[in-house]
LONUDREN-577805 format. One record per residue: residue in three letters; x, y, z of N, C-alpha, C in turn. Coordinates in steps of 0.2 Angstrom, whole numbers, padded with zeros to 4 digits, always signed. Example, Ala and Ser with C-alpha at 12.3 -4.5 7.8 and 13.67 -1.06 7.14 Angstrom:
REM residues 2
Ala+0066-0028+0039+0062-0022+0039+0066-0016+0039/Ser+0064-0011+0035+0068-0005+0036+0064+0000+0039/
***
This chain:
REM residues 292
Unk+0004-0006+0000+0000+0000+0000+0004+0006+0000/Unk+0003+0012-0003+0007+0018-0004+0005+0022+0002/Unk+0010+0024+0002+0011+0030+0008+0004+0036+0006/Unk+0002+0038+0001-0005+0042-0001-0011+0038+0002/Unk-0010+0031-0001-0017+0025+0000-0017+0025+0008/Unk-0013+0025+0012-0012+0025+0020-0016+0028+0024/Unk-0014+0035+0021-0017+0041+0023-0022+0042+0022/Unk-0025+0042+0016-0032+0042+0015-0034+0036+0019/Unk-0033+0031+0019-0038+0026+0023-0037+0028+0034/Unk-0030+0030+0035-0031+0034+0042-0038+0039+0042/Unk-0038+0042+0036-0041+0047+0037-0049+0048+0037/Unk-0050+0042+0035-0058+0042+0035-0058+0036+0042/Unk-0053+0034+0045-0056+0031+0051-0061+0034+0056/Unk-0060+0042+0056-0064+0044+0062-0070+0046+0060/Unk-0074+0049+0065-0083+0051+0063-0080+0055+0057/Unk-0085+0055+0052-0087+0060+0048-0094+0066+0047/Unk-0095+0069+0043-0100+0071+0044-0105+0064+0038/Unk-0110+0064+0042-0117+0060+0036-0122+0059+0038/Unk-0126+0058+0034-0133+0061+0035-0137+0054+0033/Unk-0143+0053+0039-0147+0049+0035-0152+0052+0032/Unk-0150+0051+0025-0154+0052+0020-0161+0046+0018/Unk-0162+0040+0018-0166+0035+0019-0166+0030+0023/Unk-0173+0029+0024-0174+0023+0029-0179+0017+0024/Unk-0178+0013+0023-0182+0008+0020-0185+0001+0025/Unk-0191+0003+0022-0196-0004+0025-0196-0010+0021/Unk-0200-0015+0023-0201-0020+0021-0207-0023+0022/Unk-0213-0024+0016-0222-0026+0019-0222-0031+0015/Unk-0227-0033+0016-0232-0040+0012-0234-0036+0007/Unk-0239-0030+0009-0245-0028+0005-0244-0018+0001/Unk-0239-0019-0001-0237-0013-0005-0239-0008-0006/Unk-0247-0008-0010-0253-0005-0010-0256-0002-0004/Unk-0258-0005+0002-0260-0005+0009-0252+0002+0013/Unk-0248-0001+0011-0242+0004+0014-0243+0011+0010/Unk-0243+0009+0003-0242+0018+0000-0250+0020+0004/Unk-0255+0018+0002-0259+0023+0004-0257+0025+0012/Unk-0257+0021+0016-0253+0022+0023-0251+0030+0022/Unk-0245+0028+0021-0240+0033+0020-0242+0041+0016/Unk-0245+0040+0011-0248+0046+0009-0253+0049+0011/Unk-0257+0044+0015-0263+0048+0016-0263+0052+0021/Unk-0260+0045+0029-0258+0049+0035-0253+0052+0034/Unk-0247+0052+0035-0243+0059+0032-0245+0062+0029/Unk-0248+0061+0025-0250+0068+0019-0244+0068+0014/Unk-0239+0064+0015-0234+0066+0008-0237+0061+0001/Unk-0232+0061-0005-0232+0059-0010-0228+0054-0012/Unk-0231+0050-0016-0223+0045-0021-0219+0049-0026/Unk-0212+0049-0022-0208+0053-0026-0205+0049-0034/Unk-0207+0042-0033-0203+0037-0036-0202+0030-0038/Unk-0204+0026-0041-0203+0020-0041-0199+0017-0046/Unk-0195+0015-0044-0187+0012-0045-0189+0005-0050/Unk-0190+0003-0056-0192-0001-0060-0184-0007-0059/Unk-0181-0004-0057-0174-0009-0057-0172-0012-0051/Unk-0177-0013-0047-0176-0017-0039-0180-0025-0043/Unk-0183-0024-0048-0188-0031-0049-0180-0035-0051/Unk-0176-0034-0054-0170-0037-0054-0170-0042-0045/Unk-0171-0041-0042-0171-0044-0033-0179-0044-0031/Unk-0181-0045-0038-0188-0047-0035-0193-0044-0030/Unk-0193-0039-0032-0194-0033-0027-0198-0027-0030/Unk-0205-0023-0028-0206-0018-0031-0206-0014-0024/Unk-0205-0008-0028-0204-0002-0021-0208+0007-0024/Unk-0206+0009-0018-0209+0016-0020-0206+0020-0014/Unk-0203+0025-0014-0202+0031-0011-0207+0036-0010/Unk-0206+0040-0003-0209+0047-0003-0206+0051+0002/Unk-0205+0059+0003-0201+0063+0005-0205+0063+0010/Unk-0199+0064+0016-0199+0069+0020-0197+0075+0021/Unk-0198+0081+0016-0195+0087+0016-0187+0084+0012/Unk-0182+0084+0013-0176+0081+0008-0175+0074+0009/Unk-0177+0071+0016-0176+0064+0016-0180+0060+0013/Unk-0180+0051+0014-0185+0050+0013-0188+0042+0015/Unk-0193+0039+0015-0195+0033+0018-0197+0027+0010/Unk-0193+0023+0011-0193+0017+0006-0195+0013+0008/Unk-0202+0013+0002-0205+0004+0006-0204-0002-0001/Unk-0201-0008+0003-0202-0012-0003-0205-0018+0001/Unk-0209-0022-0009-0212-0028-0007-0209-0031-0011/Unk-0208-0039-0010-0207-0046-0014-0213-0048-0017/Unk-0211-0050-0022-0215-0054-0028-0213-0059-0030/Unk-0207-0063-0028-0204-0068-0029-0202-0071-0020/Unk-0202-0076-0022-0200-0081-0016-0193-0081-0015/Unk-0189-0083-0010-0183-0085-0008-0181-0079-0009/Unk-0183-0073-0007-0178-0066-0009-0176-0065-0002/Unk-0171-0060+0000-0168-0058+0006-0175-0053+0009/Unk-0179-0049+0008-0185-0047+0007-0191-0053+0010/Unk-0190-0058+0006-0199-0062+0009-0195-0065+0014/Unk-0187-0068+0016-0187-0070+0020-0187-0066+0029/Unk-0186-0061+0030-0186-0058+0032-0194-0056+0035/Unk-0199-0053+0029-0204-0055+0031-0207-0060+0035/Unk-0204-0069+0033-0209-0074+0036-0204-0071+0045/Unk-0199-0072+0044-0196-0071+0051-0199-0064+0056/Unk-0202-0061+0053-0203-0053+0058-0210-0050+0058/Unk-0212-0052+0049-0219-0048+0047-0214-0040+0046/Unk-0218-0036+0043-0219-0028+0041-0215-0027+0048/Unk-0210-0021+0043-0206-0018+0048-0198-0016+0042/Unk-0193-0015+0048-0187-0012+0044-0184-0016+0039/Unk-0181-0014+0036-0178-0016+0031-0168-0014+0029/Unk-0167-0007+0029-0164-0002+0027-0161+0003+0028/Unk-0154+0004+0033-0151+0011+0033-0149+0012+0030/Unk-0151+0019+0026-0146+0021+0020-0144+0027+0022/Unk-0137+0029+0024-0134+0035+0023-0131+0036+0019/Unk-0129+0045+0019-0127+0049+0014-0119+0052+0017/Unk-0115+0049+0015-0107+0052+0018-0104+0057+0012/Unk-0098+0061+0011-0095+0064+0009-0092+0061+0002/Unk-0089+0055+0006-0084+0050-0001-0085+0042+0002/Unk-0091+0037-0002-0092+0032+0001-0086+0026+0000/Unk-0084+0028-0007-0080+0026-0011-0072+0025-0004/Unk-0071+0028-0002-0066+0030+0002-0067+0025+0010/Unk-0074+0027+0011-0076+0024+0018-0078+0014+0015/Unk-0079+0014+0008-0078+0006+0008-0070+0002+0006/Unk-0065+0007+0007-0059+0004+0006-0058+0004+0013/Unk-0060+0008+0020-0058+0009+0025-0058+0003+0030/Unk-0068+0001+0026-0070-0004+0029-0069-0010+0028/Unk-0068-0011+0020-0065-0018+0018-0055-0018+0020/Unk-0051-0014+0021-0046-0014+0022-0045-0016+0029/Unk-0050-0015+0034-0051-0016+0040-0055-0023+0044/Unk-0059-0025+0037-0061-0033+0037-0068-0030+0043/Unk-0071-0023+0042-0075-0023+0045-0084-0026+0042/Unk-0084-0026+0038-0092-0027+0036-0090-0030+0029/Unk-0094-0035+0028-0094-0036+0018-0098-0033+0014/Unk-0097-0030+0008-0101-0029+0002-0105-0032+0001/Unk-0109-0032-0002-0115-0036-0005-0118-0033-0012/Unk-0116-0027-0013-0119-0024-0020-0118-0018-0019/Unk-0115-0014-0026-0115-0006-0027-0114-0005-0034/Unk-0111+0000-0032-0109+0005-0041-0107+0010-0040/Unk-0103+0011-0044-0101+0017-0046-0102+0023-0053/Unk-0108+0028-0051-0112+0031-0058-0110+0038-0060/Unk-0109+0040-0063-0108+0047-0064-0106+0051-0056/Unk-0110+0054-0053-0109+0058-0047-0111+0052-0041/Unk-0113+0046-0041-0114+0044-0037-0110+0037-0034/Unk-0107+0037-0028-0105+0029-0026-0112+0026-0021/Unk-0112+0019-0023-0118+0017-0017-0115+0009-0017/Unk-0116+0008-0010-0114+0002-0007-0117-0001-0003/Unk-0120-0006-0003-0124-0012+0001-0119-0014+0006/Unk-0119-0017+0012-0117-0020+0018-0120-0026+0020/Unk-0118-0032+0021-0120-0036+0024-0122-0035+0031/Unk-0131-0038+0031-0131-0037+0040-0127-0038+0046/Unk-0125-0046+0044-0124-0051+0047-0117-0046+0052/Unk-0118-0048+0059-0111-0044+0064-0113-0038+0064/Unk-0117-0033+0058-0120-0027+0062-0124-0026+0066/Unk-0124-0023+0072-0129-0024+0076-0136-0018+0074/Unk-0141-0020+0077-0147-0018+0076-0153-0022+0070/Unk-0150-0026+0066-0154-0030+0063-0158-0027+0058/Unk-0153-0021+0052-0155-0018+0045-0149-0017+0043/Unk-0150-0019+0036-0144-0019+0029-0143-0013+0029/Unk-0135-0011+0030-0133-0003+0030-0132-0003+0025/Unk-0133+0004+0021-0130+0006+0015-0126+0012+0017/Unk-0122+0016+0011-0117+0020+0012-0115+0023+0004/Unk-0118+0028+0005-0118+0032-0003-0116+0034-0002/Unk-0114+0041-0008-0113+0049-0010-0112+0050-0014/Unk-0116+0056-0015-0113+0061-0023-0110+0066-0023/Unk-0106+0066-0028-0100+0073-0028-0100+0078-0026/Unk-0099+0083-0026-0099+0091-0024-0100+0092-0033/Unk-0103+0096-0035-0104+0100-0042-0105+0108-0042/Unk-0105+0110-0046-0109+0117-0045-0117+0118-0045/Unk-0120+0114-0048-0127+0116-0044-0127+0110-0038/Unk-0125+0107-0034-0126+0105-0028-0117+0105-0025/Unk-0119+0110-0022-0111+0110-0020-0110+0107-0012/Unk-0115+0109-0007-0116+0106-0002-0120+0099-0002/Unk-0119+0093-0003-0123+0088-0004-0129+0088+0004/Unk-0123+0087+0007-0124+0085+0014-0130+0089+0018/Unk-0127+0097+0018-0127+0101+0020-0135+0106+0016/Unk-0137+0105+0010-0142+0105+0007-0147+0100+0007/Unk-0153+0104+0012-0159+0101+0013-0162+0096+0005/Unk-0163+0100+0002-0168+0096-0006-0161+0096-0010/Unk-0155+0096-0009-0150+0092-0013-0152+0084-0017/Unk-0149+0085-0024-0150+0079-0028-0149+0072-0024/Unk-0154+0067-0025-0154+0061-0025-0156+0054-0026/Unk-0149+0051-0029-0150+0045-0036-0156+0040-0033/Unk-0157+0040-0027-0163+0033-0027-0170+0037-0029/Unk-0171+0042-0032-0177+0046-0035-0173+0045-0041/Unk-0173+0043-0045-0173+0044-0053-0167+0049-0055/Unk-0167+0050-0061-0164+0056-0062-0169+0062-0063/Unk-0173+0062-0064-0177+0067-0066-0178+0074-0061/Unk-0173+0076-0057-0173+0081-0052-0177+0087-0052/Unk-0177+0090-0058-0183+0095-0058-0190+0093-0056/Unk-0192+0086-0057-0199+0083-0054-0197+0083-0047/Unk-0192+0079-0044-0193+0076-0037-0192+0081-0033/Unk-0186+0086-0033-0187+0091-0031-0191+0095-0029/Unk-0197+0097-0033-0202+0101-0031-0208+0097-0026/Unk-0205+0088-0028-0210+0086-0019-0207+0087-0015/Unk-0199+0084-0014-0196+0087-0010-0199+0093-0006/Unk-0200+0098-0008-0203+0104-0007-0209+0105-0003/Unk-0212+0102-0007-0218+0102-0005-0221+0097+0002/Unk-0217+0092+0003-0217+0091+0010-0212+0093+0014/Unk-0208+0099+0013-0204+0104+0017-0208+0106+0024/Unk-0212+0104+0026-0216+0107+0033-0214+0098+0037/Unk-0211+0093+0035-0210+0087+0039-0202+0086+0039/Unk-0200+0086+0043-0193+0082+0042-0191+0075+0049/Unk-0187+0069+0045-0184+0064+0049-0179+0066+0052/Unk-0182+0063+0059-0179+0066+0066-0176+0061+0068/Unk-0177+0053+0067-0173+0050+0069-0177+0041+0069/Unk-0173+0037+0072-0177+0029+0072-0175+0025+0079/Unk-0177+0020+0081-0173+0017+0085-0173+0009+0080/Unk-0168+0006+0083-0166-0003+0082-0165-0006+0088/Unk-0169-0012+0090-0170-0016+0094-0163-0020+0093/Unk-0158-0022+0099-0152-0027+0096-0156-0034+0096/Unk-0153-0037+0095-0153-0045+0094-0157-0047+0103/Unk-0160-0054+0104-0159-0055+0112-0154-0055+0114/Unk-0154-0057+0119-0147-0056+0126-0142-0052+0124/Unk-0142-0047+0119-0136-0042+0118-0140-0037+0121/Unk-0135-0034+0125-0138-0026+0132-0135-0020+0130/Unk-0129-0023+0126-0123-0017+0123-0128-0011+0118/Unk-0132-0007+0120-0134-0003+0119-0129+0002+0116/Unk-0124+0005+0121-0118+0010+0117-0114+0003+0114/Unk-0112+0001+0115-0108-0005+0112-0109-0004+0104/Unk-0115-0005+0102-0119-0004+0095-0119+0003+0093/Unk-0120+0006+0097-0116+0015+0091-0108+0015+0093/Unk-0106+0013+0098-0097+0013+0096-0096+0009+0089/Unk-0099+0001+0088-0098-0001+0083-0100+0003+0077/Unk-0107+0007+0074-0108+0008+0067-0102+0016+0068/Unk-0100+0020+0075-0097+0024+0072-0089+0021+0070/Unk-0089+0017+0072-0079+0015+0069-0082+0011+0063/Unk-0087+0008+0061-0089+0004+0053-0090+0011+0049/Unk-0096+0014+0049-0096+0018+0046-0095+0026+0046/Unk-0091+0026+0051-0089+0034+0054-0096+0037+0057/Unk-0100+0037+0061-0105+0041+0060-0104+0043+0068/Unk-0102+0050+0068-0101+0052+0076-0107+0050+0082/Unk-0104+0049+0087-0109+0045+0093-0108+0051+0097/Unk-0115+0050+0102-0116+0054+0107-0118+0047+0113/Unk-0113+0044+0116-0114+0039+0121-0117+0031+0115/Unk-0125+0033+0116-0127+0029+0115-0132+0031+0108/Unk-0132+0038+0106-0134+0038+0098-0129+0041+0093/Unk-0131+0037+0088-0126+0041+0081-0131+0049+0080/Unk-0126+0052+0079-0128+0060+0076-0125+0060+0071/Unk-0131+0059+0066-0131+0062+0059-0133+0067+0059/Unk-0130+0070+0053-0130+0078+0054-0138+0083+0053/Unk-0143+0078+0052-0147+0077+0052-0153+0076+0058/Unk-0152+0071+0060-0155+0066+0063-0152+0063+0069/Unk-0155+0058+0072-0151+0053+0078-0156+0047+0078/Unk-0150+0042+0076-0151+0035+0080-0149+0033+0086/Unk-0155+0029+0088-0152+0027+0095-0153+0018+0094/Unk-0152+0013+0099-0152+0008+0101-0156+0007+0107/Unk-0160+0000+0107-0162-0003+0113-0158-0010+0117/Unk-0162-0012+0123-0158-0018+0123-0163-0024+0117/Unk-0158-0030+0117-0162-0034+0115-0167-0037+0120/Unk-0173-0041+0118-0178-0044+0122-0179-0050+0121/Unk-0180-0056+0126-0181-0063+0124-0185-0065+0119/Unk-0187-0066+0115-0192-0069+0109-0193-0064+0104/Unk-0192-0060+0104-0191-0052+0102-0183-0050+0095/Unk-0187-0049+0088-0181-0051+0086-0178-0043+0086/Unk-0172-0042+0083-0170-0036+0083-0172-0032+0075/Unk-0171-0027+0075-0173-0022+0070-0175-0017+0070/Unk-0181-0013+0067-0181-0005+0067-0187-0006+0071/Unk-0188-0001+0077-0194-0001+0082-0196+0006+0082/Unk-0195+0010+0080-0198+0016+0076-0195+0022+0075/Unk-0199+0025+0071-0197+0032+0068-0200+0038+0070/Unk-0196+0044+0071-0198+0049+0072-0197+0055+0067/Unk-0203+0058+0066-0204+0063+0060-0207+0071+0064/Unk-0204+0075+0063-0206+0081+0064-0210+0085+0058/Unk-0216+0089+0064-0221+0092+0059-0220+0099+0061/Unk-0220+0102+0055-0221+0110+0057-0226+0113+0053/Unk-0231+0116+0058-0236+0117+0058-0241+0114+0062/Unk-0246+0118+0066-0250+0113+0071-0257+0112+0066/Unk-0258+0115+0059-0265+0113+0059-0262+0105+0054/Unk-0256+0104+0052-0255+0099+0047-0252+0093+0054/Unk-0250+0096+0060-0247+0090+0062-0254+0086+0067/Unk-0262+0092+0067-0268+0089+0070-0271+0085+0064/Unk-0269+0088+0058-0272+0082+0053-0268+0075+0054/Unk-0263+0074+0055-0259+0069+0055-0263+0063+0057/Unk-0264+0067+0065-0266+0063+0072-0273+0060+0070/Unk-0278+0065+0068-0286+0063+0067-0286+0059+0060/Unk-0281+0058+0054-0282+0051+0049-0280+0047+0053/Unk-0276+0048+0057-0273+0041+0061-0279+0036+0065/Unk-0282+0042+0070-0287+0042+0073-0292+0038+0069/Unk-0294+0042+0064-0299+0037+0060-0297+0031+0055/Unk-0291+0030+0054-0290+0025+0052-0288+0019+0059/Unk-0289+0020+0063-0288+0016+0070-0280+0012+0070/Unk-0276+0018+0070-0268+0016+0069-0266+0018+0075/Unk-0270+0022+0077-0265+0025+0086-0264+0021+0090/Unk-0257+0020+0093-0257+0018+0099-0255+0023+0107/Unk-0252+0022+0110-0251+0025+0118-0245+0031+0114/Unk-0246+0036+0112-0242+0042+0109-0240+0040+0104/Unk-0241+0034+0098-0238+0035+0091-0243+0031+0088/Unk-0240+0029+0082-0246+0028+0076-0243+0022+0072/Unk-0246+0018+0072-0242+0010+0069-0245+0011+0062/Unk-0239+0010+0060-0240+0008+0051-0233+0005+0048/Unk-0236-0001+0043-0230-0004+0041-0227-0007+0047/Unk-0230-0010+0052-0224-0015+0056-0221-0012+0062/Unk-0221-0004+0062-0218+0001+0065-0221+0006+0068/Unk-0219+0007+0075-0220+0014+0080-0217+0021+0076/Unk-0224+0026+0075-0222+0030+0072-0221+0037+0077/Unk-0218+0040+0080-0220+0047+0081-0218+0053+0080/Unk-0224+0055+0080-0226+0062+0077-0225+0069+0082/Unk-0220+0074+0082-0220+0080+0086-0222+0087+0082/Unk-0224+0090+0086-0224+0098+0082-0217+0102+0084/Unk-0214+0104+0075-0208+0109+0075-0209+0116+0077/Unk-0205+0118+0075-0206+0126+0075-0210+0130+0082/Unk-0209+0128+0085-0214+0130+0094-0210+0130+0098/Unk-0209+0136+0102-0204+0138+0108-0206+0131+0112/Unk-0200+0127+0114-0199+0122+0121-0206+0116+0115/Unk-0202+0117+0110-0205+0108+0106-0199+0103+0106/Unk-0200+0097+0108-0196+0091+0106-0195+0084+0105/Unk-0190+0083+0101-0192+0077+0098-0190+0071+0104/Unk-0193+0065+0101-0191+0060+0104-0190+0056+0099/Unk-0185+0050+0102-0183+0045+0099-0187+0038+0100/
***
């Protein structure tokens, strides 16, 4: 290895800045999800990715203001997708962040023997890289992307509705949803560990030496966002145990509450959909905040 290649891989050992950008689901009933999702939230489908059926698989995104919630279903049997299903039912699927240079952080991580690959590319502005679950704690398939600095996106990270390759190429359309669900933004998730694991910080010390993602104790701070972890519970598998999304505005976040209400989703302060504890805060108000 060269003295230059050294360096650079010293140098992406520690936190960097990264943002999560996407959280992916995984249902049975795809149709039943999107409306979910659009109704109660009130946002849109930004996208539907015709190249996941390659994995047997159809999907749909829709924004959170820049971020965004992916749901995929199987259509074929024996996919990593249905089997997860038989094992969990509706629930997580997918952490996809967004770092600076992914490309850099997967020599770091394969140079280190810390996580295997399982699929990416390298496209024009974009790296994207699949991670094998297995040994990461929380029980979802990391990813770890980025797009280059350009002159019309020169901040990736740091730019709220900044361009992003799992919407299509067609930015002028996705963009302006983006936008338009600008009154919501993703606050954060939790992951249940596997049973008998208690290592709650143990599991942000591990994702932030795998994927650089600075830690406060026991959550990752994305520059965006915060993950935290649970313990594991006996019979209880691990994976994504909910999401938190911020509403600004009280007349859009009292709508949230009453579709939820009449679609009889509520439970004890959050709103089940797809497999998962949702909750919902009001932004923008003196002494508001979120939870994980």
């Amino acid at each position: 290895m060269s003295g230059a290649e050294n360096v650079g891989l010293q140098s992406a050992a520690g936190p960097v800045p990264t943002r999560l950008r996407q959280i992916a689901l995984v249902v049975k009933d795809l149709e039943r999800a999107k409306y979910l999702l659009t109704h109660i939230i009130g946002t849109e489908v930004v996208f539907e990715d015709p190249t996941v059926e390659q994995w047997g698989l159809k999907n749909f995104l829709v924004p959170l203001g820049g971020d965004f919630i992916e749901v995929v279903a199987p259509f074929e049997e024996s996919t990593t997708a249905s089997r997860l299903l038989e094992k969990r039912g509706d629930g997580g699927y997918m952490i996809i962040m967004q770092t600076e240079d992914a490309k850099k952080r997967r020599e770091y991580i394969e140079s280190k023997g810390l996580a295997k690959v399982i699929w990416g590319y390298e496209r024009g502005d974009t790296v994207c890289v699949q991670y094998h679950p297995k040994g990461v704690k929380g029980g979802m398939m990391p990813e770890v992307d980025s797009q280059a600095p350009s002159l019309n996106n020169p901040t990736p990270l740091k730019s709220r509705f900044s361009p992003w390759h799992a919407c299509g190429l067609d930015y002028e359309v996705y963009s302006l949803m983006m936008k338009r669900s600008s009154h919501l933004t993703l606050e954060g998730c939790v992951l249940r560990l596997a049973p008998g694991d208690l290592g709650h910080e143990d599991a942000a010390r591990q994702w932030e030496e795998i994927f650089g993602v600075g830690r406060s104790r026991d959550l990752l701070a994305f520059t965006n966002a915060r993950l935290g972890f649970i313990p594991g519970r006996d019979r209880e598998s691990d994976g994504l145990i909910s999401i938190t999304v911020g509403v600004n505005g009280k007349d859009k976040f009292n709508a949230i509450l009453e579709r939820a209400r009449k679609e009889g989703l509520c439970g004890d302060g959050w709103i089940n959909m797809c497999g998962v504890k949702w909750f919902f805060f009001l932004t923008g108000h003196e002494g508001a905040r979120g939870r994980l």
